[in-house]
C-alpha positions as CSV (number, residue, x, y, z in Angstrom):
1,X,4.9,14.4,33.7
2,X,2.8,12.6,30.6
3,X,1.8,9.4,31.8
4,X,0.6,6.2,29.2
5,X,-1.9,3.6,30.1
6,X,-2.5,1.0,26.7
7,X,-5.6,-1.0,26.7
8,X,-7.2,-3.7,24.0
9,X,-4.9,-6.5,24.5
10,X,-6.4,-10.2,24.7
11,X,-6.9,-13.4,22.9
12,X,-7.0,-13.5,18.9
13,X,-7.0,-16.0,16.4
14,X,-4.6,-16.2,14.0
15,X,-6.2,-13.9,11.3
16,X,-8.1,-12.0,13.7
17,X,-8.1,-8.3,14.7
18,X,-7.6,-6.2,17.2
19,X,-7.7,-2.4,18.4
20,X,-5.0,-0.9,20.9
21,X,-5.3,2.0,22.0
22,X,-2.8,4.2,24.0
23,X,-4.3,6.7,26.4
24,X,-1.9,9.9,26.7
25,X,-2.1,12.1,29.9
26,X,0.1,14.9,29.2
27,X,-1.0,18.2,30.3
28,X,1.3,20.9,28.9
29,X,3.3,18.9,27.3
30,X,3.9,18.9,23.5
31,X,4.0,15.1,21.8
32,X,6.8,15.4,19.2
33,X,6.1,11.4,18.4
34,X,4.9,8.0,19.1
35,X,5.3,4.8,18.7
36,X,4.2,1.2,19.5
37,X,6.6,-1.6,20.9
38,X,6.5,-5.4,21.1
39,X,8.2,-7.5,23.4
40,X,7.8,-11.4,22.3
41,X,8.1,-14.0,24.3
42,X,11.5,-14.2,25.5
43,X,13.1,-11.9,22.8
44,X,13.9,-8.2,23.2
45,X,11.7,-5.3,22.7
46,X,11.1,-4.2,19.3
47,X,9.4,-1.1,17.2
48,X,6.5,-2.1,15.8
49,X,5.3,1.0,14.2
50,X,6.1,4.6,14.8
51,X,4.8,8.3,13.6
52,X,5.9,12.1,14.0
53,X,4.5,15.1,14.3
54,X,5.5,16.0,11.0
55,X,3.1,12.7,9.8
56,X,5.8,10.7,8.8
57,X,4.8,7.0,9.5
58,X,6.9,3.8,9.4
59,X,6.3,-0.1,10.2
60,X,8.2,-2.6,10.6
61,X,8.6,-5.5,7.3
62,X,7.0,-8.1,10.0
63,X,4.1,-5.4,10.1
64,X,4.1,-3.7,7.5
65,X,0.0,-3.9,5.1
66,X,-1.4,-5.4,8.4
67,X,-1.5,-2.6,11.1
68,X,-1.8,1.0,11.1
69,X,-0.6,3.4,13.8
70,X,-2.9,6.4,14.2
71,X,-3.7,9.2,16.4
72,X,-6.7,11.4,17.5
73,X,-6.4,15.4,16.4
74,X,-4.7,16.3,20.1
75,X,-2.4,13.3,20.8
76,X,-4.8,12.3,23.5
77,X,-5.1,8.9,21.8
78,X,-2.6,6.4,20.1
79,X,-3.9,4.0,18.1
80,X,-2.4,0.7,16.7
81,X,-5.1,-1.4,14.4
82,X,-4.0,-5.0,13.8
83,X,-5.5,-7.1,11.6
84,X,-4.6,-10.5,9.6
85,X,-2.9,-11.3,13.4
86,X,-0.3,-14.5,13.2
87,X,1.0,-16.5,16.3
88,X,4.2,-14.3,16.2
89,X,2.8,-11.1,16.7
90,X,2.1,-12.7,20.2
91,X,3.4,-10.2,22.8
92,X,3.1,-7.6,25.1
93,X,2.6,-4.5,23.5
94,X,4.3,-0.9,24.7
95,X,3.0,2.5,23.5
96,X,5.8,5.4,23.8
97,X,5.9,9.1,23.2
98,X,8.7,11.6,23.0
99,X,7.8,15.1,23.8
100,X,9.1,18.5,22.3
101,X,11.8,20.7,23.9
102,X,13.4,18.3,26.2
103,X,12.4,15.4,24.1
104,X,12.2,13.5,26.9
105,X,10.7,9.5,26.2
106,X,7.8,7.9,28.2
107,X,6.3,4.3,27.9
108,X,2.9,2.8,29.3
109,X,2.7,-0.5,31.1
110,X,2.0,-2.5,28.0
111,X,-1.0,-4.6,27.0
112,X,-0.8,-8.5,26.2
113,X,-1.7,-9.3,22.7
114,X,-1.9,-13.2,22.6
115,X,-2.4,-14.7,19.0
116,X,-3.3,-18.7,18.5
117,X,-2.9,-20.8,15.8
């Protein structure tokens, strides 16, 4: 079973910064990827940024020149630096891994990520 707890989550200003971090208990398991997840205010989930094994990396437009997804050598760690924050990347943010073989998908709890103007 991998299991995901996020941490780093709080109160920003707008233009602020903040570090999440994504803390991956996996044992034996093989991470094939990650990714990071908003869920706005009252709007549906969506990917924020995402990254293989093969180091392929995406964001999304909203994101994209502000944050960077990262990861220590082992997959033990996901990061997600965010910086130049605006009121809409307020949020509760969700860390998710897919493992090889089965592929199967795991999320963590998510961390609130509350930006003011």
């Amino acid at each position: 079973q991998v299991q995901l707890v996020e941490s780093g989550g709080g109160l920003v200003q707008a233009g602020g910064s903040l570090r999440l971090s994504c803390a991956v208990s996996k044992g034996s398991f093989s991470i094939l990827s990650a990714a990071w997840y908003r869920q706005p205010p009252g709007k549906e989930r969506e990917l924020v940024a995402a990254m293989t094994h093969g180091a392929n990396i995406n964001y999304s437009d909203s994101v994209k020149g502000r944050f960077t997804i990262s990861r220590d050598l082992h997959w033990n760690t996901i990061y997600l630096q965010m910086n130049s924050l605006k009121p809409e990347d307020t949020g509760v943010y969700y860390c998710k891994v897919q493992t090889a073989g089965w592929r199967a998908e795991f999320w963590g709890q998510g961390t609130r990520v509350t930006v003011s103007s």
